[in-house]
HTML snippet that shows the backbone in 3Dmol.js (N, CA, C, O; Angstrom):
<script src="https://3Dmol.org/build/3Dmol-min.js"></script>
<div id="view" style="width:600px;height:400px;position:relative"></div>
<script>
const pdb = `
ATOM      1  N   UNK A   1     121.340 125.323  98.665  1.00  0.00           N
ATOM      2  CA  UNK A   1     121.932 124.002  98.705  1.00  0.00           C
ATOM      3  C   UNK A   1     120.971 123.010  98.033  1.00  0.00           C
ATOM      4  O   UNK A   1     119.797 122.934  98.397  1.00  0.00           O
ATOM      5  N   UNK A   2     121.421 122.340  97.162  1.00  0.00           N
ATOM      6  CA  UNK A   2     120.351 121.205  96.601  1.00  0.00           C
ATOM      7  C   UNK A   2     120.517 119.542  97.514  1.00  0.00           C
ATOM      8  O   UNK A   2     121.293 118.810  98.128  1.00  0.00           O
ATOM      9  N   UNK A   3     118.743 119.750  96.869  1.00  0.00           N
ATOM     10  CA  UNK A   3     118.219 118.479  98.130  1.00  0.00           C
ATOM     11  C   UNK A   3     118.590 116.977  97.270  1.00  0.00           C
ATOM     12  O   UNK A   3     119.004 117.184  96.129  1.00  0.00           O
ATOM     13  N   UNK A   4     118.538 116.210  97.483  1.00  0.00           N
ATOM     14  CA  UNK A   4     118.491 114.624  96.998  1.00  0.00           C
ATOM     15  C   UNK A   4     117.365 114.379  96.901  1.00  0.00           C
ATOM     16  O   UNK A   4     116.593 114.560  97.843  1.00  0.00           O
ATOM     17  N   UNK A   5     116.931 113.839  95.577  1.00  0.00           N
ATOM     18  CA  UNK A   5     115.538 113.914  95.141  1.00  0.00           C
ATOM     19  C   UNK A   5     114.950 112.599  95.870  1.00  0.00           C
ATOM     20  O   UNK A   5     115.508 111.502  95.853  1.00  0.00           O
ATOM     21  N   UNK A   6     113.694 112.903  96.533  1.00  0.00           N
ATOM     22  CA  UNK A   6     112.824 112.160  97.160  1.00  0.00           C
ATOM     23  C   UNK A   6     112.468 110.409  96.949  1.00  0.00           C
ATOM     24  O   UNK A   6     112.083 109.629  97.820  1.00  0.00           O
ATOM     25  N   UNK A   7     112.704 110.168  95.700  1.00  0.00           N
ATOM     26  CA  UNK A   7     113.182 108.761  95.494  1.00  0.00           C
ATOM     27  C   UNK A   7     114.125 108.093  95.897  1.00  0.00           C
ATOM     28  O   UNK A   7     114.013 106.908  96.209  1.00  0.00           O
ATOM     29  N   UNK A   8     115.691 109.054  95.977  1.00  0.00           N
ATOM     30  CA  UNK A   8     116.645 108.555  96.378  1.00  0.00           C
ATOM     31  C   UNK A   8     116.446 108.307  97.654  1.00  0.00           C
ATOM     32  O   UNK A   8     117.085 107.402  98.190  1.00  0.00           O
ATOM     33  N   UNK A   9     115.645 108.968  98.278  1.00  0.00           N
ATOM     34  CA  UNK A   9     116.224 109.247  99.861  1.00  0.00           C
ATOM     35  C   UNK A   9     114.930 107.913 100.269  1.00  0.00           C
ATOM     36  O   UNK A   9     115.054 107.375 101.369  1.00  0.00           O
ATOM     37  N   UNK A  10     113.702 107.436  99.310  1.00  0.00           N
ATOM     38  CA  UNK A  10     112.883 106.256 100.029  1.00  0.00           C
ATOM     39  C   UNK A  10     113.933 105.469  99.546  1.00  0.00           C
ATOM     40  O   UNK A  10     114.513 104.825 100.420  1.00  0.00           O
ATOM     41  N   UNK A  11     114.376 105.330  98.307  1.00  0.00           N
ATOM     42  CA  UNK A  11     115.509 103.900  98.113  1.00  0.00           C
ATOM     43  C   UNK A  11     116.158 103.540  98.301  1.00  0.00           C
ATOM     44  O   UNK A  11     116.500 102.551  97.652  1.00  0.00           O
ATOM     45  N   UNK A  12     117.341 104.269  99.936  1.00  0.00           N
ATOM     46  CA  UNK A  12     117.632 104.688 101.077  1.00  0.00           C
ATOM     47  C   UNK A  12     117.152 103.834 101.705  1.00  0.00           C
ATOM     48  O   UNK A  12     117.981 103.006 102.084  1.00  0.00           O
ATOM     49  N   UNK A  13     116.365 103.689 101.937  1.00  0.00           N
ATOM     50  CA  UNK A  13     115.387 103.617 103.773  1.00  0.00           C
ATOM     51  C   UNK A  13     115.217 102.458 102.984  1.00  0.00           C
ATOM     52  O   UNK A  13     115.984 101.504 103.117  1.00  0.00           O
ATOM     53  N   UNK A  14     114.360 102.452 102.243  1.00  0.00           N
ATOM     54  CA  UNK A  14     114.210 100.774 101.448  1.00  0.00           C
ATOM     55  C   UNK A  14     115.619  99.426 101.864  1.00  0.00           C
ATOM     56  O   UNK A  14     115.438  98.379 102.486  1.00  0.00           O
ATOM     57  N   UNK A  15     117.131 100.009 101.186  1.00  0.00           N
ATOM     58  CA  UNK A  15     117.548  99.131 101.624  1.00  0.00           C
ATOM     59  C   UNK A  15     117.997  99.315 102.836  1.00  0.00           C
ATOM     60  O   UNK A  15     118.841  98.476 103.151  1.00  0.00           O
ATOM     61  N   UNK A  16     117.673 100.355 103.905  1.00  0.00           N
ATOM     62  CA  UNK A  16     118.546 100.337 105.307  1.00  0.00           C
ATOM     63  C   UNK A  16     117.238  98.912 106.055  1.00  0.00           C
ATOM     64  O   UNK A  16     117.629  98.060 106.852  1.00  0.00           O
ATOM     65  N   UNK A  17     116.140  98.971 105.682  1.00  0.00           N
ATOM     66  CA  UNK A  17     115.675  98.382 106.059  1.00  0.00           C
ATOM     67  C   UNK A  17     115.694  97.192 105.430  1.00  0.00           C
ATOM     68  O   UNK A  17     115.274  96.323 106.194  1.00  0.00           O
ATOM     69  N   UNK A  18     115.973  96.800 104.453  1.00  0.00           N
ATOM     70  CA  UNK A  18     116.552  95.347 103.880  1.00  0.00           C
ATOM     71  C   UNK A  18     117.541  94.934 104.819  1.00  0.00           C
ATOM     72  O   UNK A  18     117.345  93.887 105.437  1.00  0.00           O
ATOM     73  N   UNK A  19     118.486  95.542 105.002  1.00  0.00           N
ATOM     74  CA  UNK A  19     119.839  95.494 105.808  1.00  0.00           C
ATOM     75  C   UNK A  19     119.085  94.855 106.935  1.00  0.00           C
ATOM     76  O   UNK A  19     118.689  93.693 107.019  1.00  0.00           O
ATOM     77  N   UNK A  20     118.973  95.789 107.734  1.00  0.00           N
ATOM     78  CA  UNK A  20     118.264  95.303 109.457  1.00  0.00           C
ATOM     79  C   UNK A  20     117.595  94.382 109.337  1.00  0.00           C
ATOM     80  O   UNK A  20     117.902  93.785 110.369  1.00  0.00           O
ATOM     81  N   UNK A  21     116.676  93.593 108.715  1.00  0.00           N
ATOM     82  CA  UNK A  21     115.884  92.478 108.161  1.00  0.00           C
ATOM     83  C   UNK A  21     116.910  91.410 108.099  1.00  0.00           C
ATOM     84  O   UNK A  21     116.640  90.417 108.774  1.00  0.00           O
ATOM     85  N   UNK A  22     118.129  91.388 107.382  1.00  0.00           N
ATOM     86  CA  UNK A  22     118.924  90.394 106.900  1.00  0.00           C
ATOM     87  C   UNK A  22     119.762  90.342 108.359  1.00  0.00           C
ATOM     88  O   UNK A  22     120.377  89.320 108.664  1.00  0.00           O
ATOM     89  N   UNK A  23     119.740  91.435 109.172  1.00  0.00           N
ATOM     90  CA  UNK A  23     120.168  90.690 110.095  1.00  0.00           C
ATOM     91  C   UNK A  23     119.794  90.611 111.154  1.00  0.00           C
ATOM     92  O   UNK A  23     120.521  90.436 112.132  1.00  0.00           O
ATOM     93  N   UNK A  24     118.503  90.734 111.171  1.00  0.00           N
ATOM     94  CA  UNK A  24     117.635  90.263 112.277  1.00  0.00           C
ATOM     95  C   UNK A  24     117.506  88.664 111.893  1.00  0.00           C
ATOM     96  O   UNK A  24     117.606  87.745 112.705  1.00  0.00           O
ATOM     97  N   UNK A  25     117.322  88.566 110.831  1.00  0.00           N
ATOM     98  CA  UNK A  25     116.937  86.882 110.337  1.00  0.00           C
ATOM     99  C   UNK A  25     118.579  86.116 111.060  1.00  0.00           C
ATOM    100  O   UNK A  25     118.624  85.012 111.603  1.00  0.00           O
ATOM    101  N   UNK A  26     119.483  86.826 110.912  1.00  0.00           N
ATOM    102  CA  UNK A  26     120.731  85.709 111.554  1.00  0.00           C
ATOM    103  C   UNK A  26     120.751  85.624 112.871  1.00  0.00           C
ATOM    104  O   UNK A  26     121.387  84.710 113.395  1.00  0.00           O
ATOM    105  N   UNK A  27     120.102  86.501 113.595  1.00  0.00           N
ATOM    106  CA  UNK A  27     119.897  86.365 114.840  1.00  0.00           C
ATOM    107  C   UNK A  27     119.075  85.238 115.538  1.00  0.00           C
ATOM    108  O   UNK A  27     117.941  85.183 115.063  1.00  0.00           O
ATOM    109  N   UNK A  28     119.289  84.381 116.458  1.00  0.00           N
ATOM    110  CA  UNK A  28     118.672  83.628 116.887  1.00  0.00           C
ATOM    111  C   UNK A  28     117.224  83.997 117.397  1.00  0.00           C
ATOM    112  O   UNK A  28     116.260  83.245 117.252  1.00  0.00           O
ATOM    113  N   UNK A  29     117.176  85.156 117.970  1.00  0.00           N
ATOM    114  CA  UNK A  29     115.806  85.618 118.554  1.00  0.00           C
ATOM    115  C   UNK A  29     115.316  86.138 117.250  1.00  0.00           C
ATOM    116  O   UNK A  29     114.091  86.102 117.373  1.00  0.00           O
ATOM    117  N   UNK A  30     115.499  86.442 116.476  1.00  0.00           N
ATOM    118  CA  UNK A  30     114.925  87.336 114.907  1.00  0.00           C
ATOM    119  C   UNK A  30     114.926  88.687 115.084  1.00  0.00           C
ATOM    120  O   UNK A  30     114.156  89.168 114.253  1.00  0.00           O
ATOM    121  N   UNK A  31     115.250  89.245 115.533  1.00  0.00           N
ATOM    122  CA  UNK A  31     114.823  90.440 115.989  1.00  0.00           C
ATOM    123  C   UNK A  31     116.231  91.628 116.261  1.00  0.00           C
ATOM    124  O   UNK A  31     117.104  91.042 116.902  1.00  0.00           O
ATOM    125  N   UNK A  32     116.600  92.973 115.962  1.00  0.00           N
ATOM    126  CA  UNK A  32     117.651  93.879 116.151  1.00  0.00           C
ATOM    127  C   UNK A  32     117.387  94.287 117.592  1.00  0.00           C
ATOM    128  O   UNK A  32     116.216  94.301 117.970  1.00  0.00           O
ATOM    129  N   UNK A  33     118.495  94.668 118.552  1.00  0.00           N
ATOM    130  CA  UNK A  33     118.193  95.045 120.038  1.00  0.00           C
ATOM    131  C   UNK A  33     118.412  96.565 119.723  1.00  0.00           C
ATOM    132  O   UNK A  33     118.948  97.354 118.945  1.00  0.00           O
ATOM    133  N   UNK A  34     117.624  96.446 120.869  1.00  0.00           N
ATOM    134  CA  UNK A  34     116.739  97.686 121.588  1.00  0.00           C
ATOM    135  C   UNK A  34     117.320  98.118 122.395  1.00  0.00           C
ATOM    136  O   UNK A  34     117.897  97.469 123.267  1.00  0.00           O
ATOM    137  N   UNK A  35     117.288  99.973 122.226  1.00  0.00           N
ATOM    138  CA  UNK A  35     118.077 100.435 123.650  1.00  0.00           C
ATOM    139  C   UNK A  35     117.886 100.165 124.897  1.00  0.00           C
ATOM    140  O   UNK A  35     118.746 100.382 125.751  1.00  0.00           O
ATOM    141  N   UNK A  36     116.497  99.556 125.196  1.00  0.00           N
ATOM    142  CA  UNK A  36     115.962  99.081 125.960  1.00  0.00           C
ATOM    143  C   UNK A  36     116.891  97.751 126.435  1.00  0.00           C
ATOM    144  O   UNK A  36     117.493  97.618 127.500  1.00  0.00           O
ATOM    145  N   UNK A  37     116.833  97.068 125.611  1.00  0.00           N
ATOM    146  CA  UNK A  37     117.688  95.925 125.978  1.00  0.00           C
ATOM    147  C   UNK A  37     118.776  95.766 126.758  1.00  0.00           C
ATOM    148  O   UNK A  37     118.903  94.959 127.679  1.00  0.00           O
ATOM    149  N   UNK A  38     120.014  97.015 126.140  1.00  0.00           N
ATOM    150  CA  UNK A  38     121.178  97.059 126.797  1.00  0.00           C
ATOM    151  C   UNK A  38     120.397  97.921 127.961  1.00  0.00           C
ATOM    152  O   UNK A  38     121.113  97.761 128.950  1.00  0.00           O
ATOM    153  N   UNK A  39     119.528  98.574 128.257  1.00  0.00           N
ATOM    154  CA  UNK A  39     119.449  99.320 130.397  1.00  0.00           C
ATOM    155  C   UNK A  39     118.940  98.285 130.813  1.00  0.00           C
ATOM    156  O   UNK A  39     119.330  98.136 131.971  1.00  0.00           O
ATOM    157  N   UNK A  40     118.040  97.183 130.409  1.00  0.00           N
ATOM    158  CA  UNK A  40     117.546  96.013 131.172  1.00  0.00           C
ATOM    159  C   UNK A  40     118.869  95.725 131.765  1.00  0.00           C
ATOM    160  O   UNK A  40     119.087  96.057 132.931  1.00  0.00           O
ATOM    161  N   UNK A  41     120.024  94.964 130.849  1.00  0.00           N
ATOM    162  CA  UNK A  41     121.401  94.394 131.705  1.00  0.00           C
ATOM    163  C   UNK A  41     122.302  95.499 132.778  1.00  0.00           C
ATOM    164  O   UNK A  41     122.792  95.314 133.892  1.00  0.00           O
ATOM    165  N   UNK A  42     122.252  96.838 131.777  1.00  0.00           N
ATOM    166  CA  UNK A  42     122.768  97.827 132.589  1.00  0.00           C
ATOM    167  C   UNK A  42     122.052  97.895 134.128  1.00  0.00           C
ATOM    168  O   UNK A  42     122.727  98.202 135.110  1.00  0.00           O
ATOM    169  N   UNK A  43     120.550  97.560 134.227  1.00  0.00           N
ATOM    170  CA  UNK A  43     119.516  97.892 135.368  1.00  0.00           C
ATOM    171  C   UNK A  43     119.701  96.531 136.237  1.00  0.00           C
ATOM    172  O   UNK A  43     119.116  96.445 137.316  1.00  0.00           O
ATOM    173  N   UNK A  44     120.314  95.733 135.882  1.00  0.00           N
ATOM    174  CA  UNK A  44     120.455  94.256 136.480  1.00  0.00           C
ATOM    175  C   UNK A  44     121.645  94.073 137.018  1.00  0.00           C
ATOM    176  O   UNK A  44     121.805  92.977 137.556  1.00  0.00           O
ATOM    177  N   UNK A  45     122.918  95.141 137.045  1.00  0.00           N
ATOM    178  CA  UNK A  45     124.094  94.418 136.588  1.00  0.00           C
ATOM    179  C   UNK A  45     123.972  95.801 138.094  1.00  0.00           C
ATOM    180  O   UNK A  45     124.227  95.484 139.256  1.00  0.00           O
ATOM    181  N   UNK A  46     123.686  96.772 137.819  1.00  0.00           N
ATOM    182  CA  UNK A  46     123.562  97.890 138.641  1.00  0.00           C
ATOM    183  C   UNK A  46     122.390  97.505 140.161  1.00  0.00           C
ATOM    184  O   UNK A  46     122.372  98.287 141.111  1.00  0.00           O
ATOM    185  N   UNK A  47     121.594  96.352 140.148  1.00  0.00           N
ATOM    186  CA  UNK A  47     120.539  96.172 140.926  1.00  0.00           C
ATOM    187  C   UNK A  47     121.308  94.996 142.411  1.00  0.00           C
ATOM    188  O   UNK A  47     122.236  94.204 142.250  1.00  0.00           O
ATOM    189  N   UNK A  48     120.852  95.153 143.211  1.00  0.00           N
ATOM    190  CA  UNK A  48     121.391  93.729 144.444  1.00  0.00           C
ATOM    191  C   UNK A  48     121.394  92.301 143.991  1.00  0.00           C
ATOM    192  O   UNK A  48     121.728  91.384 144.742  1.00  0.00           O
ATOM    193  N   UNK A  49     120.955  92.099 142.541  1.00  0.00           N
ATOM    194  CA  UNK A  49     120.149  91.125 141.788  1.00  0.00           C
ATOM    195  C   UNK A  49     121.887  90.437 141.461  1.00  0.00           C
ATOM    196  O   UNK A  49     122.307  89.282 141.515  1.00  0.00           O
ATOM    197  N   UNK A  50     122.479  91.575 141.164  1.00  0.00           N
ATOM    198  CA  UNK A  50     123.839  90.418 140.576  1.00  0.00           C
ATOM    199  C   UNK A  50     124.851  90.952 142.093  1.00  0.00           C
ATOM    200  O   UNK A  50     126.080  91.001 142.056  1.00  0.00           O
ATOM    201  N   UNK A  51     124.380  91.155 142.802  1.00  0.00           N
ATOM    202  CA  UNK A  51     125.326  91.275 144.125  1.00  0.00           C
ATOM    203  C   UNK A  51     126.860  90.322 144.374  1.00  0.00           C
ATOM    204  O   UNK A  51     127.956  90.592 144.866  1.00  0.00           O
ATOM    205  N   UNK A  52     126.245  89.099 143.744  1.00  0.00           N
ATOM    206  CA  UNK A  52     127.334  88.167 144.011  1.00  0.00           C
ATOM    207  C   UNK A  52     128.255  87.288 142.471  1.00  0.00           C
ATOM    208  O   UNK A  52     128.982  86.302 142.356  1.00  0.00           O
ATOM    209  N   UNK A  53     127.658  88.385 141.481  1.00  0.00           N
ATOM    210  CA  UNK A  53     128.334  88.357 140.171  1.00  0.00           C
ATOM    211  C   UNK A  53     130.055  88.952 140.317  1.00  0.00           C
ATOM    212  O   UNK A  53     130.311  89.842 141.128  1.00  0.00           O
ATOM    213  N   UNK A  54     130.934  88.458 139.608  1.00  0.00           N
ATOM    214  CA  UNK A  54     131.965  88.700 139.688  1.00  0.00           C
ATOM    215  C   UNK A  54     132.761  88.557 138.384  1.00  0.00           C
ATOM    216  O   UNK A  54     132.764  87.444 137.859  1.00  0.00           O
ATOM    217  N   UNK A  55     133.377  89.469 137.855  1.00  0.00           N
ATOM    218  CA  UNK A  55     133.926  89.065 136.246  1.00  0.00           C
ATOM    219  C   UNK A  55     133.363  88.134 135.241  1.00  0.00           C
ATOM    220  O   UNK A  55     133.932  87.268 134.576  1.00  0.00           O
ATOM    221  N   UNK A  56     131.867  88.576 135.282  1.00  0.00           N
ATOM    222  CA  UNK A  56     130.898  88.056 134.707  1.00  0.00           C
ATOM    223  C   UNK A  56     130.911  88.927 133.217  1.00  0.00           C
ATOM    224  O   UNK A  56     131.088  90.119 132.967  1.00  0.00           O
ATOM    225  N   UNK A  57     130.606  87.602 132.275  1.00  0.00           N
ATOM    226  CA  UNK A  57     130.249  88.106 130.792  1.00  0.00           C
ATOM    227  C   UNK A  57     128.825  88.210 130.079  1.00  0.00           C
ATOM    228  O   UNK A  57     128.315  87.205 129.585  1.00  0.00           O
ATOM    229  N   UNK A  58     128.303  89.246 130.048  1.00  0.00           N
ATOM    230  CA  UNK A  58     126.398  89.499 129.776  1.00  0.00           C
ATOM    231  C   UNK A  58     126.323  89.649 128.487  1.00  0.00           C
ATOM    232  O   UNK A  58     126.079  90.836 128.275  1.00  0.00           O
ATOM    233  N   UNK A  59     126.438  88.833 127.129  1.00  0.00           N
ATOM    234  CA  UNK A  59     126.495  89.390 125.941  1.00  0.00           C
ATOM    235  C   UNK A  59     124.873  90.051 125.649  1.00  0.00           C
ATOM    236  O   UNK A  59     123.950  89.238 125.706  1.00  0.00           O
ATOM    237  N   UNK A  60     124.565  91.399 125.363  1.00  0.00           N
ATOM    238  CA  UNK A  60     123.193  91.937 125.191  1.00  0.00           C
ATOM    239  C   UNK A  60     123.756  91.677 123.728  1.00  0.00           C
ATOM    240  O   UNK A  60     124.513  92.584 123.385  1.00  0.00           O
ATOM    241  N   UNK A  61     123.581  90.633 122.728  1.00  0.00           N
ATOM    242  CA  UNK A  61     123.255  89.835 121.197  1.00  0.00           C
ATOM    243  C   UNK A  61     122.351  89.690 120.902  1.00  0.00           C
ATOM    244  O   UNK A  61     122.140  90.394 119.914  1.00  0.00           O
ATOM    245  N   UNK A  62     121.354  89.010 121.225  1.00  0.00           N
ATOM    246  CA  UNK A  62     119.903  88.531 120.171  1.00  0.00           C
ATOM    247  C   UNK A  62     120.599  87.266 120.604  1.00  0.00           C
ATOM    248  O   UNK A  62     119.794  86.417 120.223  1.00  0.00           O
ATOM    249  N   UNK A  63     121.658  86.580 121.198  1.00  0.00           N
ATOM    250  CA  UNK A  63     122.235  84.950 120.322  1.00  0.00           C
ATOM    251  C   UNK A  63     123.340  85.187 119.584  1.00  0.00           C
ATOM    252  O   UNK A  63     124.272  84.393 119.460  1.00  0.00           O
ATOM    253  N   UNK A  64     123.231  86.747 118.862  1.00  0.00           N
ATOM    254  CA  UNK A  64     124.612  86.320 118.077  1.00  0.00           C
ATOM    255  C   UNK A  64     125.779  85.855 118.412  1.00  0.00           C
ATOM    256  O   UNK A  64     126.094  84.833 117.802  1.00  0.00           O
ATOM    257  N   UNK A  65     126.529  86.246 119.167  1.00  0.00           N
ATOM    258  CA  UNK A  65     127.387  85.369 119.450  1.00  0.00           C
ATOM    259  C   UNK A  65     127.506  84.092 119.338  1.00  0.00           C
ATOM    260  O   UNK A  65     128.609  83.637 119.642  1.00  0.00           O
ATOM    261  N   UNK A  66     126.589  83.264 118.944  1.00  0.00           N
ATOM    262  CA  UNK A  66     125.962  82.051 119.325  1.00  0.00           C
ATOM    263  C   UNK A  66     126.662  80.592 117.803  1.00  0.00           C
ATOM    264  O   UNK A  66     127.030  79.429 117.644  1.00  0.00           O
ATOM    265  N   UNK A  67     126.353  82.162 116.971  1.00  0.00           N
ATOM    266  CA  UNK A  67     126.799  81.751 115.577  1.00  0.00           C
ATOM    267  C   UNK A  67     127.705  81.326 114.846  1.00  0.00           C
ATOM    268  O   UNK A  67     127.499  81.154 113.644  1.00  0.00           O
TER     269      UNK A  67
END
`;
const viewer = $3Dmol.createViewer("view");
viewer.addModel(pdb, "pdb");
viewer.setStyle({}, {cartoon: {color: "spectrum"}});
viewer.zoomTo();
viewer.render();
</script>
């Protein structure tokens, strides 16, 4: 099976990471979320902490929504 020559595949990654950059910058915090991010709300939403939450809306965005 032939491979994709090794340039292609950094000039690839080059713009996947242009991409994520351009939209980390529209994000209010600057930054792409973390799987981490969504179990923090999952770990909060699951904890006695929102005990008295009720048809509550948690957007895990950066802000985007915001936009």
């Amino acid at each position: 099976m032939p491979s994709l020559p090794t340039s292609f595949l950094e000039e690839g990654d080059f713009f996947r990471k242009a991409v994520k950059q351009q939209q980390a910058a529209f994000l209010p915090l600057g930054r792409i979320g973390q799987p981490e991010d969504i179990a923090k709300a999952i770990a909060f939403y699951a904890s006695d902490d929102s005990a008295y939450l009720t048809g509550s809306y948690l957007p895990v965005s950066g802000g985007g929504e915001m936009k």
